[in-house]
Structure formats: structure tokens, C-alpha cells
C-alpha positions in Angstrom: -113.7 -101.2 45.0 -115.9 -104.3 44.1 -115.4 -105.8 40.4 -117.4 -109.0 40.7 -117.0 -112.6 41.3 -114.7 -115.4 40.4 -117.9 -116.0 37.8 -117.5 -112.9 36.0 -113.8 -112.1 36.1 -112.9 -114.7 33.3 -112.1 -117.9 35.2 -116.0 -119.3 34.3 -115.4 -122.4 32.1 -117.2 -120.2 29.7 -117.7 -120.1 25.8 -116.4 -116.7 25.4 -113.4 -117.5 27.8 -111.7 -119.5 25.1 -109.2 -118.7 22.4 -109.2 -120.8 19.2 -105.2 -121.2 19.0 -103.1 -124.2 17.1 -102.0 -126.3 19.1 -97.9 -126.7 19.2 -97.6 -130.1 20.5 -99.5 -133.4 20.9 -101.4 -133.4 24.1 -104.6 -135.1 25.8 -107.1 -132.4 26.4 -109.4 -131.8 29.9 -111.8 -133.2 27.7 -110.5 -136.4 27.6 -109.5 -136.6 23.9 -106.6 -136.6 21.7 -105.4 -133.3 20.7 -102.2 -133.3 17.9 -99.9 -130.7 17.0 -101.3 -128.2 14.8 -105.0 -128.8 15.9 -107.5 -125.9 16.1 -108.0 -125.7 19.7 -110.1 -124.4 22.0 -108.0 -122.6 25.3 -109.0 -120.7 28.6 -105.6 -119.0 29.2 -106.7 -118.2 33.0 -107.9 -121.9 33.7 -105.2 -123.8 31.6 -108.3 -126.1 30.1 -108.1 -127.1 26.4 -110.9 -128.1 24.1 -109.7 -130.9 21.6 -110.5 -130.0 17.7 -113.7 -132.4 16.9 -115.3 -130.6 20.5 -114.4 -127.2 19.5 -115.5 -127.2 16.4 -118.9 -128.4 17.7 -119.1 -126.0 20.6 -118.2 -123.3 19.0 -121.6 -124.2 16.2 -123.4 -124.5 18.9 -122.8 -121.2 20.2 -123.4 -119.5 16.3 -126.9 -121.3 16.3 -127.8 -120.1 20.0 -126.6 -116.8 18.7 -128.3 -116.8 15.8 -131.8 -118.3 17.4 -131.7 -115.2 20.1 -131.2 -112.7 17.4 -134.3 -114.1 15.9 -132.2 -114.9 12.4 -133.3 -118.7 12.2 
């Protein structure tokens, strides 16, 4: 049976891939920032890719206000 591609099956470097977690040690994330322990992080468990806190945080406002704009609530 056919489930799909790569691009739906949750390797996508997608918003809705990601987990928020805390991070447990100090690391340098894919997106080329600092990331220290106990940071709110962005993770995709299937891709190993982290988000540091300052580009979390931003990505994941930008996904609430293109949420909100296609619900028509702004």
C-alpha cells in the first residue's frame, strides 16, 4: 500500500514537524546560533534539526499570525 512521500511522512523541515522541548545541554543549533541548556527549543525528532530560542520563538509567531490571517481573524 502507498502512504505518500518523504514530503508528507514527517521528514519535511516543516513547522508542524517540530516539538518545543528544553533544551538539556548547550549546543549550536542547524541554524547556526547558540542554543543553552534549558532554552525553549524548537526540534524535528525524525531529522535531528534544532531551532535555537530567539528563531523559535519568532517562527512559531509567525505561524500564529499566518494562522490567524487564513482564518480571516486579523
Amino acid at each position: 500500500m502507498y502512504y505518500g512521500t518523504r514530503r508528507n511522512s514527517g521528514y519535511a523541515d516543516r513547522f508542524y514537524n517540530y516539538r518545543e522541548i528544553e533544551a538539556r545541554f548547550a549546543a549550536s543549533g542547524t541554524c547556526g546560533h547558540d542554543i543553552a541548556k534549558g532554552d525553549r527549543i524548537g526540534w524535528h525528532p525524525k531529522l535531528k534539526k534544532t531551532q535555537c530560542a530567539s528563531c523559535w520563538s519568532r517562527w512559531c509567531a509567525e505561524n500564529v499570525e499566518a494562522d490567524m490571517l487564513e482564518r480571516g481573524w486579523l
